[in-house]
N, C-alpha and C positions, 0 to 999 in steps of 0.2 A: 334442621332449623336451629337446633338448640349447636349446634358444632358451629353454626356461623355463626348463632350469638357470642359465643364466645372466642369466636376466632376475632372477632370486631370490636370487645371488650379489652382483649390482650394486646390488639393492634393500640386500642386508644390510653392503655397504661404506658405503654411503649413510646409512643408521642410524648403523653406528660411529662415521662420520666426523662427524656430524652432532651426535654427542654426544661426542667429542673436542672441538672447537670449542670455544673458547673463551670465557666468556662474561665482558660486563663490565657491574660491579656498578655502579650509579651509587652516586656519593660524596654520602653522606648528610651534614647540617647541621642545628644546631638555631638556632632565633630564638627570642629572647624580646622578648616587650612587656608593654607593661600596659594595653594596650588592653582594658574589659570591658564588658559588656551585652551592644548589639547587634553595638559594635564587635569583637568575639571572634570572630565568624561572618565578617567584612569580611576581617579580617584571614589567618584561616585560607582566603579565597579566593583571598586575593592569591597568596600559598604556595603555592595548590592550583596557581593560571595559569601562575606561573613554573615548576611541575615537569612543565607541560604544555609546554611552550613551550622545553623543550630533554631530551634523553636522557640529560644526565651529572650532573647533580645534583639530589637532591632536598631537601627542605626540610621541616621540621618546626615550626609556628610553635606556643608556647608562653606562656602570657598567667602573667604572674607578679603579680597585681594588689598586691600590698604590701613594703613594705621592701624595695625592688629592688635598691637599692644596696647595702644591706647584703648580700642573697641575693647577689649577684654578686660582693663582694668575699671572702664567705664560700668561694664557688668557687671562685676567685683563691688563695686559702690551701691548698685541697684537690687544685689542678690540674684541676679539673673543671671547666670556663668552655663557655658555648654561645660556636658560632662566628658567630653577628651579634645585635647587640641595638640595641634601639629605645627610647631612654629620653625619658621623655614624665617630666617637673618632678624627675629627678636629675639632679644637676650632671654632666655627661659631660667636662667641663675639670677639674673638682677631682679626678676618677677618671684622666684623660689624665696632670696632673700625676703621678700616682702610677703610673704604668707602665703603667696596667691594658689600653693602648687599643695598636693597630697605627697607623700616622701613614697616612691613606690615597692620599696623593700619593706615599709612597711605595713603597706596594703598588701603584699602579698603573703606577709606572715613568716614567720622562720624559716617553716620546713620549703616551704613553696620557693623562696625567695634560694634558698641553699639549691634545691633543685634547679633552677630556673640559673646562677651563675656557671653550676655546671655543663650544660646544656647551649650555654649562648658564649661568642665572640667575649670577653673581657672589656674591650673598647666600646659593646651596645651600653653599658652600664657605666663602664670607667671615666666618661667623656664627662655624666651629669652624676659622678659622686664627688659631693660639695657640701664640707661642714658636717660631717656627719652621717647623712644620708644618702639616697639616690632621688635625684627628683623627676628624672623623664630617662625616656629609652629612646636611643636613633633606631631607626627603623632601617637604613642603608646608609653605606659605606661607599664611596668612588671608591674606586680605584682608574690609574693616570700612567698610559703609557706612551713612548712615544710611533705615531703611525708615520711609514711615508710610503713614499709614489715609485714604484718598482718600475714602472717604466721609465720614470727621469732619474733613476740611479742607473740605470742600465746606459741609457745614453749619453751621464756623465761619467761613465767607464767605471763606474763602482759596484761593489758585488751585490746585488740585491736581494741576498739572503745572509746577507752581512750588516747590518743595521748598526748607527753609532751605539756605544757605551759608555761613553765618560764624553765630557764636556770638551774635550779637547778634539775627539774622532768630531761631533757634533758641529764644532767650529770648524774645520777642516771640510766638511760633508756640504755645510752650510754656504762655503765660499763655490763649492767645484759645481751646487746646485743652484746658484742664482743666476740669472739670465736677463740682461739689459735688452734694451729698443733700440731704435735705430739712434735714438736723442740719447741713449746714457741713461732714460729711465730703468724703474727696478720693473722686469716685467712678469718673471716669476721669481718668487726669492728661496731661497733653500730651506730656511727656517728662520725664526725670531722668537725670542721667548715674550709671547704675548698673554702667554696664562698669569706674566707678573710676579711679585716676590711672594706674596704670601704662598704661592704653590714653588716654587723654585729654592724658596729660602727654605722651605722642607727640605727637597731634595738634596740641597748644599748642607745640610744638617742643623738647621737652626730653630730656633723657638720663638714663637711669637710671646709668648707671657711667661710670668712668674709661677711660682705655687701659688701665690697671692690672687692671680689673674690679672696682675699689673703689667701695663706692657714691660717690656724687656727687650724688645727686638732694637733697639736702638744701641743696646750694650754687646750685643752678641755679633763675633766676630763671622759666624758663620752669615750672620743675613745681610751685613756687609759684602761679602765675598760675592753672594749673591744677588744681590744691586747694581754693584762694577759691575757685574758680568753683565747682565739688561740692559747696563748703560753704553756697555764697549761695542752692541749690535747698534747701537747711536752714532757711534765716533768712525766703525767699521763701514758703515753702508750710507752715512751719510742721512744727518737725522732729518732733514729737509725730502730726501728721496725717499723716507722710509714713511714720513708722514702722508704723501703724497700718494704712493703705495697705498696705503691703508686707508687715505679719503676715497681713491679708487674702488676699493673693497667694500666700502661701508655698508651697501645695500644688497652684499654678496654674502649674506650669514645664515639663510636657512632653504634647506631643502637641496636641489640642484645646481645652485646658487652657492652655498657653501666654499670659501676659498679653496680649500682642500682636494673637495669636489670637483669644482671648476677647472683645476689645474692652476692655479696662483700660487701654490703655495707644497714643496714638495714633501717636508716634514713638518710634524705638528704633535704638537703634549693635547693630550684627550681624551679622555672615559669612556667608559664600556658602551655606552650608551649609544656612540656613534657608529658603533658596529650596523644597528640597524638602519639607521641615516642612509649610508655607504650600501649597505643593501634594495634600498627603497629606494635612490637617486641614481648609480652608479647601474652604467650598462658593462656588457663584458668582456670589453677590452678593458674595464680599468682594473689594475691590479695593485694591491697593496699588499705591505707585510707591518707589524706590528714588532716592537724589540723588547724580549722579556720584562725590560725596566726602563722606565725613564736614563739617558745618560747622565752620570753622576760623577762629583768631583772627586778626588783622593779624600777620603774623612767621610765623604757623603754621607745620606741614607739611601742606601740601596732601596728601591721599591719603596721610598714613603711617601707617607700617605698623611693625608693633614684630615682629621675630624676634630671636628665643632663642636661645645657644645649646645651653639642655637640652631647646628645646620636640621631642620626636619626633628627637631625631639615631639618626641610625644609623652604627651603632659597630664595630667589629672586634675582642673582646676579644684581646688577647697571647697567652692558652691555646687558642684557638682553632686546632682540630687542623687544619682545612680554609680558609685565611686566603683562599685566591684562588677558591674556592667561595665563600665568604661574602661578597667584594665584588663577583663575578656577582651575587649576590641586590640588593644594595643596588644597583648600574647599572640592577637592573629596576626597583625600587622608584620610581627616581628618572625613570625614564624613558629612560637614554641606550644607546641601542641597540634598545629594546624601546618605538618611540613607538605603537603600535596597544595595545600591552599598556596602558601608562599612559593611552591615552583611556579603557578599563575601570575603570581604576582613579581617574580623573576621575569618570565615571559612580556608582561606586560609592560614592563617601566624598565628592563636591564639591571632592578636592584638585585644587589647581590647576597646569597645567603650568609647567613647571621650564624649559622649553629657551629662550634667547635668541629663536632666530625663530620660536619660540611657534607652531612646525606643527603640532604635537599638536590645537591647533583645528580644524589642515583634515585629520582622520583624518574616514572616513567615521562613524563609531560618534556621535564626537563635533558632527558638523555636524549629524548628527539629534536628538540631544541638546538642541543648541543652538536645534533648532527646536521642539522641544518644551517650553524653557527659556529662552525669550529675553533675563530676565531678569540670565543670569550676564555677559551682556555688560557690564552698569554694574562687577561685578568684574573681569572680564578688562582695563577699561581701569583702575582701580586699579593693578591687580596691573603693565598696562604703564606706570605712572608711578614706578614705581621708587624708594619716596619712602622708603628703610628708614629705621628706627634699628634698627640690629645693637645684640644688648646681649651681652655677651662676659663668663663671670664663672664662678669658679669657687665661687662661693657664689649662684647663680642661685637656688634653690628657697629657700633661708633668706630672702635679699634678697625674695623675692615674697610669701613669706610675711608678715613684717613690716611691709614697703610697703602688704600689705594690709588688715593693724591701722591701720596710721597711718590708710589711708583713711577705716575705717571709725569713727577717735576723731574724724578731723574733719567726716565726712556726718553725726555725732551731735551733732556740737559739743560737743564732748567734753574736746577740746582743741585752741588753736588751730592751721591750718593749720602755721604755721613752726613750732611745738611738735614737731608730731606727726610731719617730716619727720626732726626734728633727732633725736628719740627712737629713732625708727625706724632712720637712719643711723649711730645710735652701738652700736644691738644688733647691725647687720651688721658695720660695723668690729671689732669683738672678734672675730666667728666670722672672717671672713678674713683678721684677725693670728693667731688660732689656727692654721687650716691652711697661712699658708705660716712659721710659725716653722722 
C-alpha cells in the first residue's frame, strides 16, 4: 500500500514538474516573394524544409504577386515590414538607398561574413555590393545555352553533334534550318534571337550600366553590334513573315505547346530549367543536344552570363522584428551551411549551386539527379566559367523595361538600332536623375 502511495505521489510530482517546464516558442518570420503559379507551391516548400531542418524558427512564405515595392514601402511607413523578402524585377538598390534594407555583411559580423565569401560564388554577394555594403544575396544564377533539334539538323545535312559556336556558324545553321509553306510563309524557322538585347548584348560583350548604375548601353559599341544583329533576322527573313510567325506562336509557350517543343522552332538560347520542360513534355523520338556555350561573336563573352541586381535578391527589410532569424533563412536559401537542403532545392526549381567548390553536386540527391539529367552538366560548366556581367542599378526594372521597347522598335524595324538605344537611354537617365536628386 504504502509502494503505491508513493508510486502515485512521484507520478503526480512528475506531471507538475512536467508542466512547469518551460517551453520554447519558436520565433516566427514572414517572407515575401512574388513568385506565382506553380512557383507559389516551390516556394512554400522551401519554407516548409527549412522549418523542418531546425526547432528555432519558423517561416511563413507569402507571395505578393503585384506592386511589391510599393506594398513594402507602404509597410515601411506603417512599421509593419516582413522580416525576409525576395524581390524578383524591384529595384532592391533604389529601396537599400532609401533605408529600407539591413546591410548583410553586417548582420553577419566579420568572422561570419569573411567565412561566408569564402564559401560562396563572388557574384551571390558582388551583384548587391553598393556603397559600401552588401544589401541582399541572389539566391540563383541562370545560366543560357543554346538547345537545338537533332533531328532537323540531321535532315538539313548538318552534323548534329556539331552545334553552332559563333554567331556566324548560327547565321548560316539558321538559314539551312528554316522551312517555308506552300505560300512562302516561315513554317519552321531555324533560330531567331528572341531572348532580345539585354541577354545577347551580354553575350556580344557589352554592359548595360555604369559604375554609377547609369545606363550606358546606349554608348557601348558592343550592344550596338548586338542590336544590328536582332535587327538583320528582320531585314533577313522578312520582318512581316517573322511577325506573323510569332502571332502564329503566341499561344504555343508552355508545356507541349512550347515552340521548341512543338517543332516550330529548331534552335533556341534557354536556361537550365527547360531541361525538365523537355523531359516532362517531349516523347522519345524527340532528341536534342545542348552547345557548351551560347554562339559568340569575335570579342564576345564566351559563356555570359547577365545577373541582376533585383533579379530574386533576398533582402532584410530594417522593420524587420527577427533580423538574425531572417538571415538563417536566406544562408538556407542560398545554400551555406544547409548544402543537402540546397541539393532539394536544385532539384526543385533547376537553381543552381552557389558554393565556390561547387559540392552541392557530389550530395547524394543530387548525383542521382544528375544521372537522371545528364544534360545539366552542359550548365554546370557555364555556370563554372564565371563569365558574369554584374548589372548594378538602382533603376534596374525601369532600365529593363525600356531596353525592352528599344528591342522590340528595332526587331520591328521600327527604328534604327542606335535610335532606339539612344531613346531608350535618355528615358532611364531622367528616372535615375530623379531618384538620386
Amino acid at each position: 500500500m504504502l509502494k503505491r502511495r508513493c508510486s502515485l505521489v512521484l507520478t503526480v510530482i512528475m506531471i507538475v514538474l512536467l508542466a512547469a517546464a518551460p517551453t520554447f516558442a519558436k520565433t516566427k518570420i514572414t517572407y515575401w516573394h512574388q513568385w506565382t503559379g506553380q512557383w507559389t507551391k516551390v516556394l512554400e516548400d522551401i519554407a516548409q524544409m527549412f522549418n523542418e531542418s531546425q526547432d528555432e524558427i519558423e517561416v511563413t512564405a507569402v507571395v505578393v504577386p503585384e506592386n511589391f515595392r510599393e506594398r513594402l514601402m507602404s509597410s515601411a511607413a506603417v512599421g509593419d515590414m516582413p522580416d525576409v523578402v525576395s524581390l524578383t524585377g524591384d529595384g532592391n538598390l533604389y529601396m537599400a538607398e532609401r533605408g529600407l534594407f539591413h546591410a548583410i555583411d553586417k548582420l553577419m559580423g566579420e568572422d561570419e561574413w569573411k567565412r561566408f565569401q569564402e564559401w560562396a560564388l563572388p557574384v551571390v554577394w558582388e551583384v548587391n555590393d553598393w556603397k559600401g555594403h552588401v544589401w541582399a544575396l541572389t539566391p540563383y544564377i541562370d545560366c543560357h545555352t543554346l538547345y537545338y533539334n537533332k533531328h532537323f539538323f540531321s535532315e538539313a545535312g548538318l552534323d548534329p553533334e556539331a552545334p553552332p559556336l559563333t554567331i556566324d556558324e548560327l547565321d548560316a545553321h539558321a538559314e539551312k534550318l528554316t522551312r517555308y509553306d506552300a505560300r512562302g510563309n516561315i513554317d519552321v524557322i531555324g533560330f531567331y534571337p528572341s531572348a532580345g538585347v539585354t541577354y545577347w548584348g551580354t553575350v556580344f560583350g557589352g554592359d548595360l550600366v555604369d559604375d554609377r548604375g547609369a545606363p550606358s548601353f546606349h554608348k557601348d559599341p558592343k550592344m550596338l553590334e548586338a542590336m544590328e544583329w536582332i535587327a538583320s533576322y528582320s531585314h533577313k527573313y522578312d520582318v512581316t513573315k517573322l511577325v506573323a510567325f510569332e502571332a502564329g506562336i503566341s499561344e504555343e509557350r508552355a508545356g507541349a505547346l512550347d515552340p521548341f517543343i512543338s517543332g516550330k522552332i529548331a534552335m533556341q538560347q534557354q536556361g537550365q530549367w527547360v531541361i525538365i520542360n523537355l523531359a516532362n513534355y517531349t516523347g522519345d523520338d524527340f532528341s536534342y543536344g545542348l552547345a557548351p556555350h551560347s554562339p559568340t561573336p569575335p570579342g564576345g563573352r564566351k559563356g555570359g552570363t547577365l545577373v541582376r541586381s533585383a533579379y530574386g535578391a533576398l533582402a532584410v527589410p530594417k522593420g524587420s522584428k527577427n533580423p538574425e532569424a531572417a538571415l538563417e533563412f536566406i544562408k538556407f536559401w542560398i545554400g551555406y551551411g544547409y548544402e543537402a537542403q540546397r541539393a532539394k532545392i536544385f532539384e526543385w526549381g533547376a537553381w543552381m549551386p552557389l558554393d565556390r567548390a561547387q559540392k552541392i553536386w557530389e550530395e547524394p540527391t543530387t548525383v542521382q539527379y544528375l544521372n537522371m539529367f545528364p544534360q545539366f552538366a552542359a550548365f554546370r560548366d557555364v555556370l563554372n566559367m564565371q563569365s558574369w556581367a554584374v548589372m548594378q542599378s538602382p533603376v534596374d526594372s525601369f532600365l529593363f523595361d525600356r531596353i525592352g521597347a528599344a528591342n522590340d522598335y528595332a526587331r520591328l524595324l521600327e527604328k534604327d538600332p542606335a535610335k532606339a538605344l539612344e531613346d531608350a537611354a535618355a528615358d532611364v537617365m531622367k528616372e535615375f536623375d530623379r531618384i538620386n536628386r
